[in-house]
C-alpha positions as CSV (number, residue, x, y, z in Angstrom):
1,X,117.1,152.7,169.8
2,X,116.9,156.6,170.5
3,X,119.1,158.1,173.4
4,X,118.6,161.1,175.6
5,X,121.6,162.6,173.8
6,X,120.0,161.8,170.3
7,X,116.6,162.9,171.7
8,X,118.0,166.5,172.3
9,X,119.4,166.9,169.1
10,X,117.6,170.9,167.7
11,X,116.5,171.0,171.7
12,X,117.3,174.2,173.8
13,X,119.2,172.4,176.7
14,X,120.8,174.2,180.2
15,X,121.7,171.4,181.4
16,X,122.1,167.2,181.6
17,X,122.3,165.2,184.5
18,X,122.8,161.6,184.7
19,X,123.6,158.7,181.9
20,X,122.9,161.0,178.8
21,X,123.1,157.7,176.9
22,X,120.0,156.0,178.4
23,X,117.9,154.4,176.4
24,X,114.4,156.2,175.8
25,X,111.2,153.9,175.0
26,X,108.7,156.6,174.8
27,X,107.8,160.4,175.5
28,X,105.3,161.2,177.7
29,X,103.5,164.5,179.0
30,X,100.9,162.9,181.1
31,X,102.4,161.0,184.3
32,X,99.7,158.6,184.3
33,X,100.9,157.4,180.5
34,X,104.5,156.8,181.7
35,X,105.8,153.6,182.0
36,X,109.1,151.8,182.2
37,X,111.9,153.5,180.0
38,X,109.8,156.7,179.5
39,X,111.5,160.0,178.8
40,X,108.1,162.9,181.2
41,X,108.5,166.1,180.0
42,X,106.8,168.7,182.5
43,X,105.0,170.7,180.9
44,X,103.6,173.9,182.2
45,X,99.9,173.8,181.1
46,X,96.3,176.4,181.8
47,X,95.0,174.4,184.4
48,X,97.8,172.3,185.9
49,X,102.0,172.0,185.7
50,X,103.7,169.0,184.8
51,X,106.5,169.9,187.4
52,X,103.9,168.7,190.4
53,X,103.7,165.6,188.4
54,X,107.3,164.7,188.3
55,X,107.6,162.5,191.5
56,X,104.7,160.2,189.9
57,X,106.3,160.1,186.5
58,X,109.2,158.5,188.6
59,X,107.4,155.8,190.4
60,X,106.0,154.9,187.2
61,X,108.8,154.0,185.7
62,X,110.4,157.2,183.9
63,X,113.7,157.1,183.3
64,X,114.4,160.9,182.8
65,X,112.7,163.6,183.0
66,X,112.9,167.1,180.5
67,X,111.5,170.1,182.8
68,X,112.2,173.5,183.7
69,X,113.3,173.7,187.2
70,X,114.2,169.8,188.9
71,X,113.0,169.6,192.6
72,X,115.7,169.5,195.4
73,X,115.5,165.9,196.1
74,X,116.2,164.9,192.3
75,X,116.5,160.9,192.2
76,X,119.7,160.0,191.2
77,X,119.0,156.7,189.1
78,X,116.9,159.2,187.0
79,X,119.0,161.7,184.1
80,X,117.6,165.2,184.0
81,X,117.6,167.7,181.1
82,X,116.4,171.4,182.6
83,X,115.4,173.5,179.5
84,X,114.0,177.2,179.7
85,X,110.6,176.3,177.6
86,X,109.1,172.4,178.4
87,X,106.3,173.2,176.3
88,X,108.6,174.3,173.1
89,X,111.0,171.4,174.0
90,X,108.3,168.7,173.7
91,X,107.8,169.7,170.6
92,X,111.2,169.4,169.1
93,X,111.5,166.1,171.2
94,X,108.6,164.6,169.8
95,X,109.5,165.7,166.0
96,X,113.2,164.1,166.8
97,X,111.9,161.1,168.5
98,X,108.8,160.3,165.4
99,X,112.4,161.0,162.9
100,X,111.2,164.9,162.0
101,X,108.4,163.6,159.6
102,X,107.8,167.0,158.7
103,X,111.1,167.3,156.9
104,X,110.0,164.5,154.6
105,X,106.6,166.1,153.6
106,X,105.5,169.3,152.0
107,X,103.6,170.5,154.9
108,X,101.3,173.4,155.1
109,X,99.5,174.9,158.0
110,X,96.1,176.6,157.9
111,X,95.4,179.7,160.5
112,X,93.0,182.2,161.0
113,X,89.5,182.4,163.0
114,X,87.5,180.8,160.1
115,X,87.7,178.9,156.7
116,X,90.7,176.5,158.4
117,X,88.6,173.4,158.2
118,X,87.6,174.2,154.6
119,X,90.8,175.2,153.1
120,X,92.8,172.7,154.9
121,X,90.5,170.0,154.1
122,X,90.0,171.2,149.9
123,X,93.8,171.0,150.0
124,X,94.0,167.4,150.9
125,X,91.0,166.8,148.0
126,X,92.8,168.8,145.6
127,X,96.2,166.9,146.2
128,X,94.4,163.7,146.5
129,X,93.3,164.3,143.2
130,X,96.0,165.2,141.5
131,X,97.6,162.0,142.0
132,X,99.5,162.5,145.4
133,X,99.5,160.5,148.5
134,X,98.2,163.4,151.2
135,X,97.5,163.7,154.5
136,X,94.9,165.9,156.6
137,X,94.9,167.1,160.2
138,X,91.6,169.0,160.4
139,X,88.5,169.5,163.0
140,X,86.5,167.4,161.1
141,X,88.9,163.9,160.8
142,X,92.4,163.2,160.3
143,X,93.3,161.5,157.1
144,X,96.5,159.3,156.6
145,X,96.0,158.9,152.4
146,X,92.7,157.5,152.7
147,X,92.4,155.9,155.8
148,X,90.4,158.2,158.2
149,X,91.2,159.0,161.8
150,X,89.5,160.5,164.8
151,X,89.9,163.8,165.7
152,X,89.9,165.3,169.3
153,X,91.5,169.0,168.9
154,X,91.8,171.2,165.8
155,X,95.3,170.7,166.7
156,X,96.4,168.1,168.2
157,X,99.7,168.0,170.8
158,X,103.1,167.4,169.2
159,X,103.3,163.7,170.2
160,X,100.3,162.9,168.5
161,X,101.2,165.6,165.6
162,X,104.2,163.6,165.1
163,X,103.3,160.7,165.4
164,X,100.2,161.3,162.6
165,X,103.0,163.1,160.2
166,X,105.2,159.5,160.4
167,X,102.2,157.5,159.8
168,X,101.7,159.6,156.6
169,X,106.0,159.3,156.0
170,X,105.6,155.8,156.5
171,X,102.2,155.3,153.8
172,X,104.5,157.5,151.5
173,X,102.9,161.0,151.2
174,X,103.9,163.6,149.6
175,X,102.2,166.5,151.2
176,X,100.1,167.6,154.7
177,X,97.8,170.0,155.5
178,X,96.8,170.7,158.9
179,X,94.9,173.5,161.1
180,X,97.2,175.2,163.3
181,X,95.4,177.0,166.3
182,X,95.9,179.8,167.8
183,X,95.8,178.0,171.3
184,X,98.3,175.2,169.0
185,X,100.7,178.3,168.6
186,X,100.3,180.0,171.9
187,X,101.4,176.5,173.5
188,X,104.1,175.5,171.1
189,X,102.5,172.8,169.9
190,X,103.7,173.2,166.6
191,X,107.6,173.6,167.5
192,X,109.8,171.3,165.7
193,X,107.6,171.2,162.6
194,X,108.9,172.4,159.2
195,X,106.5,173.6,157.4
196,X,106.4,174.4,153.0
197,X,104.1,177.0,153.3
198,X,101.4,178.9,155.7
199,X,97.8,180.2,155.1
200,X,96.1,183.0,156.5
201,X,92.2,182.9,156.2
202,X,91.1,185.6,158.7
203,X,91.4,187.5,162.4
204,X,87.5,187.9,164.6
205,X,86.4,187.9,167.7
206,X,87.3,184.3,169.2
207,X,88.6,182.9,171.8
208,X,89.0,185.6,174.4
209,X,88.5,183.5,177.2
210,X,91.7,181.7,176.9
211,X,93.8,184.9,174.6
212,X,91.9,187.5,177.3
213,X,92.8,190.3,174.8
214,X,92.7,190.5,170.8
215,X,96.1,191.5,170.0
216,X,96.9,188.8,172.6
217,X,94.8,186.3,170.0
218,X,97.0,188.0,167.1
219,X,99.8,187.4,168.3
220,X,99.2,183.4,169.0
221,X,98.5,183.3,164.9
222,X,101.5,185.5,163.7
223,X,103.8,183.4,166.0
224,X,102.6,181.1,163.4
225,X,103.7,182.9,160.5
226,X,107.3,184.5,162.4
227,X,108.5,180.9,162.7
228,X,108.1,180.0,159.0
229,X,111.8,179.9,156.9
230,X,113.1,181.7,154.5
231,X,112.2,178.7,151.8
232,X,108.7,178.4,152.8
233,X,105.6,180.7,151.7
234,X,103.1,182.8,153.5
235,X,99.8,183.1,151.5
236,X,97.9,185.9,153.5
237,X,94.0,187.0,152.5
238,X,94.4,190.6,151.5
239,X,91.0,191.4,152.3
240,X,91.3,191.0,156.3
241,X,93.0,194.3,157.9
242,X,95.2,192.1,159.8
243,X,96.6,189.9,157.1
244,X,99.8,191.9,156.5
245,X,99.9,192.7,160.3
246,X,100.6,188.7,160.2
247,X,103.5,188.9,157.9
248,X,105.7,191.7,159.5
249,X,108.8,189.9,160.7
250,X,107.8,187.1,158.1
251,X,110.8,185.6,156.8
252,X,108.9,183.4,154.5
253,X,108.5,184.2,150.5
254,X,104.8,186.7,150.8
255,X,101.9,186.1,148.5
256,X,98.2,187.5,149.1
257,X,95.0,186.6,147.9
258,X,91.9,188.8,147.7
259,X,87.9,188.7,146.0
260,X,87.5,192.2,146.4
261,X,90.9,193.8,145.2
262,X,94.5,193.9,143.9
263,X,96.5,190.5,144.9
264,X,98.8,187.8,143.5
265,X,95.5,185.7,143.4
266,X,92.3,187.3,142.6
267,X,88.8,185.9,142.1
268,X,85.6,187.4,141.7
269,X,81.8,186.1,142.2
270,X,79.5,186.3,139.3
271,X,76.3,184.6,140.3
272,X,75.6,182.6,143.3
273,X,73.0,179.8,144.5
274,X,72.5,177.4,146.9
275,X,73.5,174.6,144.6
276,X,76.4,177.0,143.5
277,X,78.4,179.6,142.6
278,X,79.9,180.9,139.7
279,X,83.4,182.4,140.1
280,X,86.4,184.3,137.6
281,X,89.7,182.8,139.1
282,X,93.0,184.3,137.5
283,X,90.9,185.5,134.6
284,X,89.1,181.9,134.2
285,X,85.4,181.0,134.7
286,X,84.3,178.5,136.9
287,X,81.8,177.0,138.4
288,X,81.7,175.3,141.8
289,X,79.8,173.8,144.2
290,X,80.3,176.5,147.3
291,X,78.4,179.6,147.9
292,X,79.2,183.0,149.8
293,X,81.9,185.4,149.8
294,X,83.8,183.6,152.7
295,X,83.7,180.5,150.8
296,X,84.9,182.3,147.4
297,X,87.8,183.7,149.5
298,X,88.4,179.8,150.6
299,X,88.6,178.8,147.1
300,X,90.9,181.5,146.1
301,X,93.0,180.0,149.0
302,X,93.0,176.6,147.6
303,X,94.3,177.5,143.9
304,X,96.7,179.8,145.5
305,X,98.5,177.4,147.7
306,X,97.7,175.0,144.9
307,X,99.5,177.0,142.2
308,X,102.8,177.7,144.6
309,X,103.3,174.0,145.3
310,X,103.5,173.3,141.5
311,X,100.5,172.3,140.7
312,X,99.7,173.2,136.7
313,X,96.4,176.3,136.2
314,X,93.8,174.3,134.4
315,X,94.3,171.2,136.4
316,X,93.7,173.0,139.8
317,X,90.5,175.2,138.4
318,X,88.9,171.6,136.6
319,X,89.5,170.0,140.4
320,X,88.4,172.8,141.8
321,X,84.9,172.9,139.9
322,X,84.0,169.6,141.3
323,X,85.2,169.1,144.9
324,X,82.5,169.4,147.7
325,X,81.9,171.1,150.7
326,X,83.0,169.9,153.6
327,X,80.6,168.4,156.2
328,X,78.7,170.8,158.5
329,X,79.8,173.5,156.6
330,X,76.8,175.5,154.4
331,X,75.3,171.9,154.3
332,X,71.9,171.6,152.7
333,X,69.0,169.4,154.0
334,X,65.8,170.1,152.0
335,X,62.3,169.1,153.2
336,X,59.6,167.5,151.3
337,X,57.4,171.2,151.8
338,X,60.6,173.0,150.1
339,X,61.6,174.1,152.9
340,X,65.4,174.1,152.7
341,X,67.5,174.0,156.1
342,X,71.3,174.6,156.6
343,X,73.5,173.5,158.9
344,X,76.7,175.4,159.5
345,X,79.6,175.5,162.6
346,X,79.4,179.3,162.8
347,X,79.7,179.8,166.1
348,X,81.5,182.9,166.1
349,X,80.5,186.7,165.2
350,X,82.0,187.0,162.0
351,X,81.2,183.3,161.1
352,X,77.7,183.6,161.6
353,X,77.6,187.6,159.7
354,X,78.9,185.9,157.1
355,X,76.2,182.6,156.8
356,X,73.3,184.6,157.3
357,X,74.4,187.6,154.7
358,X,75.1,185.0,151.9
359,X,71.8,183.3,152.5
360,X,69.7,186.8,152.6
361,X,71.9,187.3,148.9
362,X,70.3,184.3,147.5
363,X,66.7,183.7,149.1
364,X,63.7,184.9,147.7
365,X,62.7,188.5,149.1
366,X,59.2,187.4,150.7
367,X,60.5,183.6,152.5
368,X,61.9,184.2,155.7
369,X,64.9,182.8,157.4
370,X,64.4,180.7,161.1
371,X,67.8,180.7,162.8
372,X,68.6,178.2,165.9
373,X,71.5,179.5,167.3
374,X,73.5,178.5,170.8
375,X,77.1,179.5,172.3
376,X,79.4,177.0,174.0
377,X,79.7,177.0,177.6
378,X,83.1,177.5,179.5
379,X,84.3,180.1,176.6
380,X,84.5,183.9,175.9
381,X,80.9,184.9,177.1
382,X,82.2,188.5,175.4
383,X,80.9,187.3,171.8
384,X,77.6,185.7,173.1
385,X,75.4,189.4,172.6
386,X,77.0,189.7,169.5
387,X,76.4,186.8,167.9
388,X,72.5,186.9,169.1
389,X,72.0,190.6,167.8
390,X,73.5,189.5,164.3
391,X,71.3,186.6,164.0
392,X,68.2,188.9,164.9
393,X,69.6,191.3,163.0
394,X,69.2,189.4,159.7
395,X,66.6,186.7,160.2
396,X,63.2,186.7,160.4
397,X,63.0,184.8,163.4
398,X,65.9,183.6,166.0
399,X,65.5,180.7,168.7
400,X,67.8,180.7,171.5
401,X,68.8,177.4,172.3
402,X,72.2,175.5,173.8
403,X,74.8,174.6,171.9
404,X,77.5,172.8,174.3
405,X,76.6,174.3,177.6
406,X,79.8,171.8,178.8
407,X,79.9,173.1,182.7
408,X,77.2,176.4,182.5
409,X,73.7,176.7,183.2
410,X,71.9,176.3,179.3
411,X,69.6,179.4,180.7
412,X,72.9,181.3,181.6
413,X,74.1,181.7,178.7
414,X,71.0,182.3,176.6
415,X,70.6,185.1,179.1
416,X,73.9,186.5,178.1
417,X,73.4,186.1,174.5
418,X,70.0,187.5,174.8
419,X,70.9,190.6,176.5
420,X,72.2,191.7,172.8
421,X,69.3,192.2,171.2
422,X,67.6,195.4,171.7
423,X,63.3,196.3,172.1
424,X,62.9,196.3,168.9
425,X,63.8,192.7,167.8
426,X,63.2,191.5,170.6
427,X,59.4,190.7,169.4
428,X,61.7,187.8,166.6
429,X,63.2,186.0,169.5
430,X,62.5,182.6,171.3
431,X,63.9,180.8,173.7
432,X,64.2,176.8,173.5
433,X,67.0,175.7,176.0
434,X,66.4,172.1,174.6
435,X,68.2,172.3,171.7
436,X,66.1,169.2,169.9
437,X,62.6,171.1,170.7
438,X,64.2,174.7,169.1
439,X,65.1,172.5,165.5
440,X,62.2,171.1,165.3
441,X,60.3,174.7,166.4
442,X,62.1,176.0,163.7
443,X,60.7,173.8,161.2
444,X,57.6,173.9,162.4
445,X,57.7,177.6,161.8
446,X,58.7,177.4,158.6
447,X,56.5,177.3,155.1
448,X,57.4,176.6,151.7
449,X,60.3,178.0,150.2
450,X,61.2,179.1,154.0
451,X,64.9,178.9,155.1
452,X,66.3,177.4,158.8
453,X,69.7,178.3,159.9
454,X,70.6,175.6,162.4
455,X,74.3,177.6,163.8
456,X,77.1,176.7,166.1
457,X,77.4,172.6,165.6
458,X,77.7,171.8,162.4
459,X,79.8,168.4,161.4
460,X,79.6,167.5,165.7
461,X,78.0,164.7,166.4
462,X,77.3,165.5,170.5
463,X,76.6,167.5,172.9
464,X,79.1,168.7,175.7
465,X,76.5,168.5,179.3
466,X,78.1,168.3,182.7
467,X,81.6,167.1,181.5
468,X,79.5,163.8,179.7
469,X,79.4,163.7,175.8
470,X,76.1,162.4,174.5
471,X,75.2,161.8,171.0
472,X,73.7,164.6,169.1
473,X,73.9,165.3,165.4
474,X,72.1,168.7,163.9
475,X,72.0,167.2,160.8
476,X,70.2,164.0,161.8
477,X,67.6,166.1,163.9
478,X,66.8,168.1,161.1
479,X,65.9,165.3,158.9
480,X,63.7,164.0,162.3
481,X,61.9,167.6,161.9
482,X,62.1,167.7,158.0
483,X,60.4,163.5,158.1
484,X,63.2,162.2,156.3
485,X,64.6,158.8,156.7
């Protein structure tokens, strides 16, 4: 049994009112979830606040109630606890309740705009395979050892954080990895957690519909890094202008990695393929399975983080040289014409500079490159030009289509992505609002030896339309084009 008063323990309080010994059954956020015995904590959120929730928490049952500011007619029969942050306090709530799981774990957090699903996800490989019981919180799936979870957020929200990190306790892990979000940071999702070490991959344009501003957006992902201890490590990538920005009031023990300079770790490409690449890590060749610079500065990542855990040199680089890429991610479907299609989760600026440039690196000079490209409805319309004008930019051909138009009009936002490219590539473009129809344009289009970029999806497996999910899977509509069963 767990009490209010053992509930609060590492909590900011003001104040307690009531029987601070009552029992607490559970921990709620949502009012509809509460039930007999519950302890609702009213949490302040984008679209809504907890606090108008509070009377319903109460006729269902909650027995006290965590919030900000109590309303004038506070039921007696019901124990109050006013704190200055509900957000923050859930989370250090929901760590005490679950038995702080994340003291009992090595656990390291991934941030930045992009790589977080690949380096957080090669981590749990890596560790897996050198013998430990690990765990994964990713975009992709959650793994408890090797028992595989849905995933609804990159993030998740503390109670379901927690409650994944004792499920890993509880299997006997010895380490975690997760993806921590900017929007995770922003909203405390991540308070209570102790975490060994921290990553930073990179900082682009992304998510300015919720951040509004970029420095707002840097500061959600260095809150990250400003919480970390004294005992913990910060591996930073060297090679982003605002990876040391990240680590100015660190506390944590600072490490940087780099592929184009000085740093603690240091690798450099030396031939590249689609089946490959060929990389010197800490003065050791090795070949792996990845291609493109943003995936070298992944790997680099991994043995880092690897090597400051504990992890022995040549174990890490012969793990290294065999583990895969992650679904959705550079993935490689190739056609019975030779005609090779890729499907990759760039959805932002950067992302998608970076997919295209590595696949102009390696194609042949006289094949051409078909990009199907979308942006998601409902968030920053600010990067939908850009993104269009870099895919035009460095294929032969672009088509236009939706990616998860969620509550916009499909033709909307290919109108804002479209007003990006200027007259003189505007002759490449095509627009296919029906996403299906632009794949398979796009193969049809292509001839031997050809290359189609399908962006934005990647590892999904629907399509966001009117607040309904339905099935749809890039990678199995390709094959549909391609005639593979």
């Amino acid at each position: 049994m767990i009490t209010v008063n053992d509930i609060l323990k590492g909590t900011d309080v003001i104040s307690v009112k009531g029987d601070a010994g009552q029992v607490i059954k559970d921990i709620q956020f949502d009012s509809r979830r509460v039930s007999k015995g519950s302890l609702f904590v009213a949490v302040r959120g984008t679209n809504s606040d907890g606090h108008d929730f509070i009377e319903k928490a109460i006729e269902n049952g909650a027995s006290a109630v965590l919030c900000e500011m109590a309303p004038s007619n506070a039921d007696e029969k019901v124990t109050w606890i006013l704190t200055g942050n509900s957000a923050k306090a859930l989370g250090t709530v929901s760590s005490t309740f679950y038995g702080n799981p994340s003291s009992k774990l090595r656990l390291v957090g991934v941030t930045g705009t992009n790589g977080k699903t690949t380096t957080a996800t090669l981590l749990y490989r890596m560790f897996s395979r050198l013998g430990y019981k690990s765990g994964l919180l990713s975009t992709v799936c959650n793994y408890v050892v090797d028992k595989e979870l849905p995933s609804r957020l990159t993030t998740p929200d503390p109670l379901e954080i927690n409650s994944l990190l004792s499920q890993m306790v509880e299997a006997g892990c010895d380490y975690a990895f997760m993806e921590v979000s900017s929007h995770s940071a922003d909203q405390n999702r991540i308070a209570g957690l102790r975490f060994e070490g921290g990553i930073f991959t990179n900082l682009t344009h992304d998510h300015l519909d919720y951040h509004k501003t970029f420095d707002n957006y840097l500061d959600a992902k260095k809150k990250f890094f400003d919480g970390l201890s004294s005992e913990a490590f910060a591996l930073i990538n060297a090679d982003d202008k605002n990876g040391k920005v990240m680590v100015q009031n660190c506390r944590a023990r600072k490490f940087f990695y780099s592929i184009k300079g000085i740093a603690d770790f240091r690798c450099t490409i030396i031939e590249q393929s689609f089946g490959g690449m060929g990389l010197r890590i800490d003065g050791e060749e090795v070949w792996t399975r990845f291609a493109g610079e943003f995936n070298a500065s992944n790997l680099i990542a991994v043995y880092g983080a690897s090597i400051l855990l504990g992890a022995k040199k040549e174990e890490v680089l012969t793990i290294l040289s065999d583990l895969r890429p992650v679904p959705g991610r550079l993935e490689i479907i190739s056609g019975g014409d030779n005609i090779s299609c890729i499907v990759d989760y760039a959805h932002t600026p950067d992302a998608l500079r970076n997919v295209i440039e590595t696949i102009n690196k390696i194609r042949g000079g006289d094949k051409q490159l078909i990009t199907v490209v979308g942006a998601g409805g409902d968030r920053d319309p600010l990067k939908r030009p850009k993104m269009a004008f870099i895919c035009a930019e460095g294929s032969s051909k672009v088509i236009l289509t939706s990616d998860n138009p969620r509550t916009e009009d499909p033709e909307k936002i290919i109108d804002d992505m479209e007003a990006g490219i200027p007259a003189d590539l505007k002759n490449k473009v095509l627009r296919i609002s029906n996403r299906r129809e632009a794949i398979k344009t796009a193969v049809m289009l292509a001839g031997p030896g050809d290359i189609v970029l399908v962006a934005g999806k990647g590892h999904e497996t629907y399509q966001d339309i009117k607040g309904v999910k339905y099935h749809f899977d890039d990678r199995e509509e390709v094959k549909k084009a391609l005639n593979i069963k």
